[in-house]
TITOR-804535 format. One record per residue: residue in one letter; x, y, z of N, C-alpha, C, O, CB in turn. Coordinates in steps of 0.05 Angstrom, whole numbers, plus 5000, padded with zeros to 4 digits. Each point is the difference from the previous one (the first is absolute). Glycine has a CB too. Layout:
AXYZXYZXYZXYZXYZ...
This chain:
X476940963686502850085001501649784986501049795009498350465035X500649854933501549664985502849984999501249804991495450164977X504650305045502849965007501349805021502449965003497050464983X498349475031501049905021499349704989498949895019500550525020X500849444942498649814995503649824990500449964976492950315009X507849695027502049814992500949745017501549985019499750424961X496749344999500749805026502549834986501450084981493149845042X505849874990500849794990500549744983500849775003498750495021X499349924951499449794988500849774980502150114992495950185025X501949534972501749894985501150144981499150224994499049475016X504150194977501550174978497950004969498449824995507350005031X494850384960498649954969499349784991497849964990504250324999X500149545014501249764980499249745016499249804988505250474991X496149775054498649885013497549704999497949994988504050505016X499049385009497949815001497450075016499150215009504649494985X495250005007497550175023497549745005497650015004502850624969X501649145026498149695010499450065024498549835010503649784967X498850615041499249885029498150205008499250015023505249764991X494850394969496950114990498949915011500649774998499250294969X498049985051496449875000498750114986501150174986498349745052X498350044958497350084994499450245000498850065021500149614993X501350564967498150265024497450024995499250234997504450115007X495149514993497750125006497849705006500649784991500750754974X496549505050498549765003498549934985500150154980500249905053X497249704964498449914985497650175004498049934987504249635012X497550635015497950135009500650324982498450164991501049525064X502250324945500650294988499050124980501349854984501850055029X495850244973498650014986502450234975502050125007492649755035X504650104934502249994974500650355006502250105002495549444952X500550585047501550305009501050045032500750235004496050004958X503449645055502249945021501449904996502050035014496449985009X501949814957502649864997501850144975502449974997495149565020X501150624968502050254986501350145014502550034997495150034975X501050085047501550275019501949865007502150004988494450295033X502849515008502449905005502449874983501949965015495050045015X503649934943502050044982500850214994502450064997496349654990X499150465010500950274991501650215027500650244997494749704964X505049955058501250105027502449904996501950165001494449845030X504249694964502449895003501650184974502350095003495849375021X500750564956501150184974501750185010502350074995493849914978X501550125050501550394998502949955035501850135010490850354968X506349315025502549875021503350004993502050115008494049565003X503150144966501949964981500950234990502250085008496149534983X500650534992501150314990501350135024502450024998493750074966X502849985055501750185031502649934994501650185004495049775041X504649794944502749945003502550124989502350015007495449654999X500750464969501650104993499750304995501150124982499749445006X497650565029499450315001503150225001501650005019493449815012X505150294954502950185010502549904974502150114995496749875074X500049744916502349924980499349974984501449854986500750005030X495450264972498949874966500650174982500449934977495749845035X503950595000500850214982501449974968502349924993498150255056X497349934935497050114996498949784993500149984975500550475012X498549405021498549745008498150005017500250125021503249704971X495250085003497949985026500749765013501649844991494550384989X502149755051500249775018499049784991499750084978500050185054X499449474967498449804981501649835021502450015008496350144930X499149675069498749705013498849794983498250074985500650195052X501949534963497849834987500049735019501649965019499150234928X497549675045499049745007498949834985498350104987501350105043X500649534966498749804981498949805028501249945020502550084924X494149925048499049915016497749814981498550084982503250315056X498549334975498649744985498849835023501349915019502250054940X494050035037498549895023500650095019501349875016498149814969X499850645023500050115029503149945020500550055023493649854973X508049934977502850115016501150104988499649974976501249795046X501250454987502050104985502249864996501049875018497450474994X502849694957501849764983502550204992502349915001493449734973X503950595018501950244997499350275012497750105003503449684958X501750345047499250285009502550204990502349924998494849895048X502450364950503150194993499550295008497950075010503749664945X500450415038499750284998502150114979502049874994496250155054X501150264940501850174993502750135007500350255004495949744988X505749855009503350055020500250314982499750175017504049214993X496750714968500450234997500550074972498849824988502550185056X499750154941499250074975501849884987502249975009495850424998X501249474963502749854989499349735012501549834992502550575008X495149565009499849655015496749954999498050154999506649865046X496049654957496449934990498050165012500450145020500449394975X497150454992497350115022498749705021500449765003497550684949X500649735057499549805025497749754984499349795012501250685036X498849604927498449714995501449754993499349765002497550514983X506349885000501549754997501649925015501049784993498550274974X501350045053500649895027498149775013500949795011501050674994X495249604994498049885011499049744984499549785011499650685009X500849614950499649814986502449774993499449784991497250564996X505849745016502749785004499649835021500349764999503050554985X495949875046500149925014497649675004500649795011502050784996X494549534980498349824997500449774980498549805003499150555013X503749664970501049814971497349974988498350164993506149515025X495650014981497349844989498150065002498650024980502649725025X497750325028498550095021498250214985497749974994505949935046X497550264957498650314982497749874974498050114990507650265015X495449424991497349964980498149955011499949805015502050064956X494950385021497549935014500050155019497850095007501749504982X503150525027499750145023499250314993499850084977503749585047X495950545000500050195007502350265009500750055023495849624979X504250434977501750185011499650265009499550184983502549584993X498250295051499550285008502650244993502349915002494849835039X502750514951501450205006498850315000498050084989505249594994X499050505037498750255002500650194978499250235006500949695040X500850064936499950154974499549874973501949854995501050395030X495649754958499049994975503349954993501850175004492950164990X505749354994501949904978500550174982498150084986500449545019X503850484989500450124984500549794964500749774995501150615056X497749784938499649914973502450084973499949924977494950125044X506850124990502050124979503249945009500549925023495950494966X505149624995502749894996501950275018500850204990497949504953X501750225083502450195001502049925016500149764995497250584999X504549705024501649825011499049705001501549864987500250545036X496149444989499549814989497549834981498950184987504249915047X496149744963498250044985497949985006499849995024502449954956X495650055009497550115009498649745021500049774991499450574958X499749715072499349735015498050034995498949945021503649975012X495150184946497649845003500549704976498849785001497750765013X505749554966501349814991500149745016498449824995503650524985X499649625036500649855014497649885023500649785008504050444976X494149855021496749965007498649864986498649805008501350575005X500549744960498149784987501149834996498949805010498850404973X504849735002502049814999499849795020500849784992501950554989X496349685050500949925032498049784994500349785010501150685028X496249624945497749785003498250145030498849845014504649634961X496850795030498550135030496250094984499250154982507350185048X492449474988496750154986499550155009498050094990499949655001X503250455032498050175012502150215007502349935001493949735018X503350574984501650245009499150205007499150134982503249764997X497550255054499950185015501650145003502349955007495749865006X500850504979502150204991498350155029497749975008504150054922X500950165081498750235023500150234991499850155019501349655017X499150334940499950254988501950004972502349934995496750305056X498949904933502050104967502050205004499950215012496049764956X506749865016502050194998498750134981498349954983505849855030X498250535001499550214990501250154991499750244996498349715022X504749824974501350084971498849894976499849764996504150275025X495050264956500150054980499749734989498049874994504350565011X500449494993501349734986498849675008500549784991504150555011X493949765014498349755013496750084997498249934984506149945056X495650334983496750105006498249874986499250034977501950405031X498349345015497049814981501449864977498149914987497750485017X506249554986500149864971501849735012500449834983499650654975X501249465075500549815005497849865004499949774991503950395020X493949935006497449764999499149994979499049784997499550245041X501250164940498649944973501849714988499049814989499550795000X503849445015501049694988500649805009500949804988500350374991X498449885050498949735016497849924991499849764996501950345041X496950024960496249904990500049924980498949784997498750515019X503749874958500449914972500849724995499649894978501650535015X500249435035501649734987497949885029501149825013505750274958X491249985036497949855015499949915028498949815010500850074951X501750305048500650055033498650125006499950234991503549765014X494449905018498850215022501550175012501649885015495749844994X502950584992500350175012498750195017498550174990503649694983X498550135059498150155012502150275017502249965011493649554994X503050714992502150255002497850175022497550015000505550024941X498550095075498850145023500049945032499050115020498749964941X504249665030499849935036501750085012502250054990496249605010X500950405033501050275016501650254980502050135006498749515040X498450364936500250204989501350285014502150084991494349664986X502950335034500350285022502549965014501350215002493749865009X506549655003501450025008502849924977502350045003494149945043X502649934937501949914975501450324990502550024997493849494983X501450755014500350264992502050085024502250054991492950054983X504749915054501350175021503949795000502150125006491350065033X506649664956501249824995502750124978502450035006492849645008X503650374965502150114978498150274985499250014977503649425011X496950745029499550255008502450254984499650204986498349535066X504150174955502450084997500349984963500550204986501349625071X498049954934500349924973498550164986500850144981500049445028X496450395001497150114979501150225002500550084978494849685029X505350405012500350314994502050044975499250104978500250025076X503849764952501349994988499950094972501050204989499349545044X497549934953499450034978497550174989499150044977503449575028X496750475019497550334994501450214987499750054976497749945068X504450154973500950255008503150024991500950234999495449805041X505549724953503549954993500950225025501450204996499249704937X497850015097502950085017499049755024498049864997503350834996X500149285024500649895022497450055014498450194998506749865000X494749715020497450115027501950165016502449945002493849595006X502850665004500250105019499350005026498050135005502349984965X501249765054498350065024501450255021502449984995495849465001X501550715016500450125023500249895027498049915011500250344962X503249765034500149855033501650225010501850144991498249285006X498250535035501850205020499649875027498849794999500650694976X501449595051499549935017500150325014501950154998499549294994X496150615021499750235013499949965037499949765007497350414941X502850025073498249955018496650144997498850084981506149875046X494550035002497049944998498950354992497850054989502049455055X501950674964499750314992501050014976500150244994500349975047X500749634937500150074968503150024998500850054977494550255016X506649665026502850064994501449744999499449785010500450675013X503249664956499949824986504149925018501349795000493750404942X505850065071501450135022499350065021497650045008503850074968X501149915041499650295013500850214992501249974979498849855050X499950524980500150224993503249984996500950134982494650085040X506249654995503649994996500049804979502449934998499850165053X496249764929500449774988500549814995500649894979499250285020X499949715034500449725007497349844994497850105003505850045034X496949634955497649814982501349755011498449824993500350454956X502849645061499849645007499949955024501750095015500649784954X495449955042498949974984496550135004498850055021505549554970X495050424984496850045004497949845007498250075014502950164959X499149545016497849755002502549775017502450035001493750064940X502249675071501249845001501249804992498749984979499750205035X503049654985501249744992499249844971501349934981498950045073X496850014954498649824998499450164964500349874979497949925086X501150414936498750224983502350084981499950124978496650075059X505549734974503750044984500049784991501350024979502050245049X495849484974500549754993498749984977501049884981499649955061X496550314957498550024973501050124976500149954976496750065052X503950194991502250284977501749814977500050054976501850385073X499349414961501849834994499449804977501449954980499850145065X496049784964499749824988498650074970499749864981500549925066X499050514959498350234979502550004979499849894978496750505060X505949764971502249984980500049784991500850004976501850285040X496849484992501749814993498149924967501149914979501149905083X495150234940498150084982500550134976499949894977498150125059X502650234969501550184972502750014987501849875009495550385010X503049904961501749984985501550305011502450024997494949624961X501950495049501950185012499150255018497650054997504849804963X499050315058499050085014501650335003502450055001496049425016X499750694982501950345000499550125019497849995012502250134946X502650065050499450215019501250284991501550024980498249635057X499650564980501750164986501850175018498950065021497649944943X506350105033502150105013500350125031502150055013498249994941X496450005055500050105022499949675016501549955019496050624969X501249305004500649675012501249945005500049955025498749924963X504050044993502249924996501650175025501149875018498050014927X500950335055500950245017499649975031501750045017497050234942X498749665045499550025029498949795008498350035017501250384982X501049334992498749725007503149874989500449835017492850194972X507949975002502349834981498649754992500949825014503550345012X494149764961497449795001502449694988502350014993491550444988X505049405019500849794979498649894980500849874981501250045048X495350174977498449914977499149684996498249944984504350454996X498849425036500749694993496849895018498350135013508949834986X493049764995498149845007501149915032498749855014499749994930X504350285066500949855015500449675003499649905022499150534989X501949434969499249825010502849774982500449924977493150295036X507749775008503649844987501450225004502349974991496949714965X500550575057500250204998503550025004501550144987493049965026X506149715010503050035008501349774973502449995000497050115067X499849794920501249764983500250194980502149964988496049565026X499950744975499350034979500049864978501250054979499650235039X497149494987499049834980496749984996498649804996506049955014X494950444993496050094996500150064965500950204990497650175069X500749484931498350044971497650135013498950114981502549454987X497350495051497450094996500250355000497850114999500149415024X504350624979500350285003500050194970501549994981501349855064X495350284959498950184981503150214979502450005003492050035040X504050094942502250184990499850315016497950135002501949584948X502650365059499150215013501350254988502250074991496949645050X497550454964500850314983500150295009497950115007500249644963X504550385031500050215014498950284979501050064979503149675053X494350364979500450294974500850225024499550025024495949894929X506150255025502450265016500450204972501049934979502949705062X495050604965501150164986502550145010501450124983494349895001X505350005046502250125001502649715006502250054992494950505027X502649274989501549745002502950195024502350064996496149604937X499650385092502050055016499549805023498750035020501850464965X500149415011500449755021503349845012502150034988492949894984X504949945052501549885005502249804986498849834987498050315039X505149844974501349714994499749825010500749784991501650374999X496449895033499449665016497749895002499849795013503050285014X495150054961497049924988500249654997501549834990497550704978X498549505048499449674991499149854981499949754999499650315031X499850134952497850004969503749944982500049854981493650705025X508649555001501849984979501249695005501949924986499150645009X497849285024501649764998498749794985498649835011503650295029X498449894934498349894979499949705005497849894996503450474971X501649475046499049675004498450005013499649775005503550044993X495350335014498449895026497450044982498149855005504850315047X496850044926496350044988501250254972501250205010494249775054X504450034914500650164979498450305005497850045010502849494957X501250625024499250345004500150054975501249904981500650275061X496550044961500050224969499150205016498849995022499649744932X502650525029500350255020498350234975501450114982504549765054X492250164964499450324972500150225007498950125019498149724960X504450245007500950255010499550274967499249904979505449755067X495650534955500850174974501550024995501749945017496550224983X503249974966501449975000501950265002499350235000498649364983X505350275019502650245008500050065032501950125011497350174940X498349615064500149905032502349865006500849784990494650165012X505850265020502949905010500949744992499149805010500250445028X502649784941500649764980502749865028499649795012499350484917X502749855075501849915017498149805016500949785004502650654997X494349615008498649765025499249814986500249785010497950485024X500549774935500449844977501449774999499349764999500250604984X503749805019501149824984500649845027501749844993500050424959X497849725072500049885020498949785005501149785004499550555004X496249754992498249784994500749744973499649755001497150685019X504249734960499749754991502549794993500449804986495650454998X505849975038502849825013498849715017500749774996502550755014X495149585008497849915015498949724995500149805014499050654987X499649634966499249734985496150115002498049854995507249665026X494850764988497250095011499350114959501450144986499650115090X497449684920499250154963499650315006500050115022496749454954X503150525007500250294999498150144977501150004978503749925040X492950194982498249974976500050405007500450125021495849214977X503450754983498650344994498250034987499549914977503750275023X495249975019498250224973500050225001500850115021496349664974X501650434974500950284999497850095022499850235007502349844938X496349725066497350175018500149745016500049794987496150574979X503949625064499349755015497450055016499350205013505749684992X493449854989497550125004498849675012500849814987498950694969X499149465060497749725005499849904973501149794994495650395045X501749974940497849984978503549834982499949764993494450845008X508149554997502749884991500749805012500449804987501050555001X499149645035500449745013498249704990501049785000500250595042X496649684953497949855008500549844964499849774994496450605054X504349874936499549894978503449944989500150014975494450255017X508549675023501649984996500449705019501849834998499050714985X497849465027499049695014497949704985500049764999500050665042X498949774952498349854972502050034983501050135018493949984985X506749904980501549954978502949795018502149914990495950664976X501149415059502449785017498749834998501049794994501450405039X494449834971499849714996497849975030499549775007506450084964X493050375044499649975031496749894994498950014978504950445051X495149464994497149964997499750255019498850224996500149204994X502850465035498550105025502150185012502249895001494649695008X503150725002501550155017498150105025497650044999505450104959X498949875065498950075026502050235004502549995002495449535017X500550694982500950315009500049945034498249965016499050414938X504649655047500949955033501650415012501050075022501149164965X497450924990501350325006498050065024497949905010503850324936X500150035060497950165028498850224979500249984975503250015082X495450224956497150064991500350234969498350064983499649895080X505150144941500950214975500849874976500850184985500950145046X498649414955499249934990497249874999498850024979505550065019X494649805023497249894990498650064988498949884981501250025042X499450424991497950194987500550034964498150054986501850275068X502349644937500450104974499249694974499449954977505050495049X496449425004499749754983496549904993499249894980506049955045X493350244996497150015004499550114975498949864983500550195066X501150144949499050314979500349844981497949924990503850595025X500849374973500449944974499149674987500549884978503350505035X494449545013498949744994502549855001500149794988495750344981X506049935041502549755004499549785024501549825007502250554978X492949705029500049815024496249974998498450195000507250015038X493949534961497549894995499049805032497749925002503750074933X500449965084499249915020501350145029502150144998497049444969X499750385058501350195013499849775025498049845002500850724973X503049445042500349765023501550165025502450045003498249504959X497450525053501450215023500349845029497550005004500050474972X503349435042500849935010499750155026501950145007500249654956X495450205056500350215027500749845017499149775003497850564991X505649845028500349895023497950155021499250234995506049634991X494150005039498750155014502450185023500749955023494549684967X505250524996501850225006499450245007497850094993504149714984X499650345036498950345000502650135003501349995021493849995003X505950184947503250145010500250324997501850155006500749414975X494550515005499850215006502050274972501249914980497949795081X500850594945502350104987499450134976499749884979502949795041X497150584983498950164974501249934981499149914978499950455039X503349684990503049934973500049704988501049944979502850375049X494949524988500549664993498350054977498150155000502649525047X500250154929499949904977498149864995500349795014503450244985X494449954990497149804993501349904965501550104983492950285050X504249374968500149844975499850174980502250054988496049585030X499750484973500050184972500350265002498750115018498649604964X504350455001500650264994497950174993497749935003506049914987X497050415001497450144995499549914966501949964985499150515055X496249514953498149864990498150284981498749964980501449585067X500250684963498450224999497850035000498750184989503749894998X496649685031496849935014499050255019501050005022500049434981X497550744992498950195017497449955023500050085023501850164936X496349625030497549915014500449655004501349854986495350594989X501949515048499749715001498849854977500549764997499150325047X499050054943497849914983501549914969498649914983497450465046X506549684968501849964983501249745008500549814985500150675006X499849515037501449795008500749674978498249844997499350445050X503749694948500849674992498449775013500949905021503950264973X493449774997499049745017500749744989499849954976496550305038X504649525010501449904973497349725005498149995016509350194981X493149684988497749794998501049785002502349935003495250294972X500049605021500849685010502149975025502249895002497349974946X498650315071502650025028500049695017498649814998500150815015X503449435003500649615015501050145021501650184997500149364965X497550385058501950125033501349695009498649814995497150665032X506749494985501549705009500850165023500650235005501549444950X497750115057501350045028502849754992500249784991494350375049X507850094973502849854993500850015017501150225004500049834961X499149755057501450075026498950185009497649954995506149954996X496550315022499450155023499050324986499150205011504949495025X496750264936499950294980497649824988499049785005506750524981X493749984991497550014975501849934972502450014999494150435025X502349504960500250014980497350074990498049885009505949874993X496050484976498150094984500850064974501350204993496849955044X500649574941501350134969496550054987497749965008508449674980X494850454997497850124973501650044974502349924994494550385040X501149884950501050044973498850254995497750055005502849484980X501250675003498850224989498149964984499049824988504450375017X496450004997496249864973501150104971500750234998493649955037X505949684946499850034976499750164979498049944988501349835032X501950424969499250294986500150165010499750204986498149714995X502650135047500550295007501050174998502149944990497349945022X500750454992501350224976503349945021499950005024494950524953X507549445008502550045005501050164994502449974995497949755007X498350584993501150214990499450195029498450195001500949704940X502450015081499050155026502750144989501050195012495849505037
């Protein structure tokens, strides 16, 4: 759950004499990678939710089994985390070891290429935790680490480096956003009751995660029946009465009819930015309301997941969390607009033919069709479940 991973840690720029040691004289050279390669992806958590379209990136320089520099990636337009780490080490970096969880990039774009600056550092050694998998890099940042006679070793914790910036790789696969799904159901599948009361479903504790999940992504959608019968806020809660939270996502309503309230909580833009999609010549009078509001106002001639998803990628998103109830989900499923799914059971029982379950109709007839999703994880969160997975890969979306 790498959403929950935000400690305290020094700033980018940061010093870091009062460092120990991490690792002992006993340790042997691939224990003493991982554990760098942990502190890496430590470091990256920090800035999860602000790099958009950036990936997360940790580093470490480390000279005689101490660490001398450490940084991370603050966000797009600003250094990467090796030259944070390598400022931070000065002198130190010559001879040393620099760990990071993404392959140095090698090409000129907001800044310049840090395997440049790598070799430049006087660093002999470099531990990479997985090849970027942009195009513009893939494999040709360690090829010119090696070229100018740097040991490079690539693959450590590897697996958790991939789940890590998950979000990115897709990104640059597919040019849309990750997708996750989250819901919170009870223990019979409902996501309500049959009158449409929903707060709350899970406890405290399981809302606190919710939270910290937004605080992760770049933006978060629901769609008009939400807005409608939850008045949601969408926010990380957190400064909530100051409204001074940088960590609150962009939040996105889709509405083809835009009949809603004036006193919606989604329209009070100081507190977390709105954008509303709607089609177009849709009641322009509420239009021109919203963006009295300061809420954006976007159309299409067709509003669809598959549009959303790819009008989010041209913003700039890595990561969106579909937080809708089940009449959008289902459509968003179909159209591959959602690649992870995070359901949330309370041990509940509310019963109610009419109550509402997470996904819509699907036009699944037999079990044997069913969606299975893979690489499943069950958490116990407080007193509820958490169960995420991943749809599997290629499946026909032409339900």
């Amino acid at each position: 759950m790498e959403y929950l991973a935000r400690e305290n840690d020094p700033s980018p720029g940061g010093t870091f004499d009062s460092l120990s040691p991490t690792t002992d004289t006993n340790s042997t050279d691939s224990e003493h990678h991982q554990v760098m390669m942990q502190r890496c992806l430590l470091l990256a958590r920090r800035a999860l939710g602000k790099t958009a379209p950036n990936p997360v990136v940790g580093c470490v320089v480390v000279q005689q089994g101490q660490i001398v520099g450490e940084g991370f990636h603050p966000g797009a337009g600003q250094p990467h985390a090796e030259v944070f780490a390598l400022q931070a080490a000065g002198v130190r970096a010559r001879g040393a070891t620099l760990y990071v969880n993404l392959e140095p990039c090698n090409h000129y774009g907001r800044t310049p290429p840090c395997a440049e600056a790598i070799i430049k550092s006087g660093i002999s050694q470099v531990v990479v935790g997985m090849i970027d998998p942009d195009p513009r890099v893939a494999g040709g940042g360690v090829a010119h680490l090696r070229s100018a006679g740097i040991e490079v070793i690539v693959g450590v914790e590897e697996t958790a480096c991939q789940v890590l910036n998950e979000a990115f790789t897709h990104r640059v696969r597919y040019h849309r956003p990750f997708g996750t799904l989250k819901y919170a159901m009870t223990l019979d599948g409902k996501i309500a009751t049959s009158m449409g009361h929903s707060a709350w479903v899970t406890a405290q504790t399981a809302r606190d995660t919710v939270h910290q999940l937004r605080a992760a992504c770049d933006a978060v959608i629901v769609g008009g029946n939400t807005v409608r019968h939850d008045n949601p806020l969408l926010t990380t809660h957190r400064d909530f009465q100051a409204g001074t939270s940088t960590d609150n996502p962009l939040r996105v309503v889709m509405s083809r009819s835009l009949n809603f309230s004036t006193t919606t909580h989604l329209w009070e833009t100081a507190i977390a930015p709105t954008v509303v999609l709607t089609e177009a010549g849709v009641n322009l009078q509420f239009q021109q309301y919203l963006r009295q509001q300061g809420v954006e106002v976007v159309t299409f001639e067709a509003l669809t997941p598959d549009a959303a998803m790819s009008y989010l990628y041209e913003r700039g998103c890595l990561s969106v969390l579909w937080e809708c109830g089940g009449t959008l989900a289902a459509p968003a499923i179909a159209q591959g607009a959602v690649q992870k799914v995070m359901a949330f059971i309370a041990p509940k029982i509310v019963g109610g033919i009419t109550a509402p379950s997470p996904v819509g109709e699907l036009g699944l007839t037999t079990m044997t069709k069913a969606l299975s999703l893979e690489r499943v994880q069950w958490h116990a969160i407080g007193e509820d479940c958490l169960i995420e997975g991943y749809l599997p890969q290629g499946w026909n979306r032409t339900l």
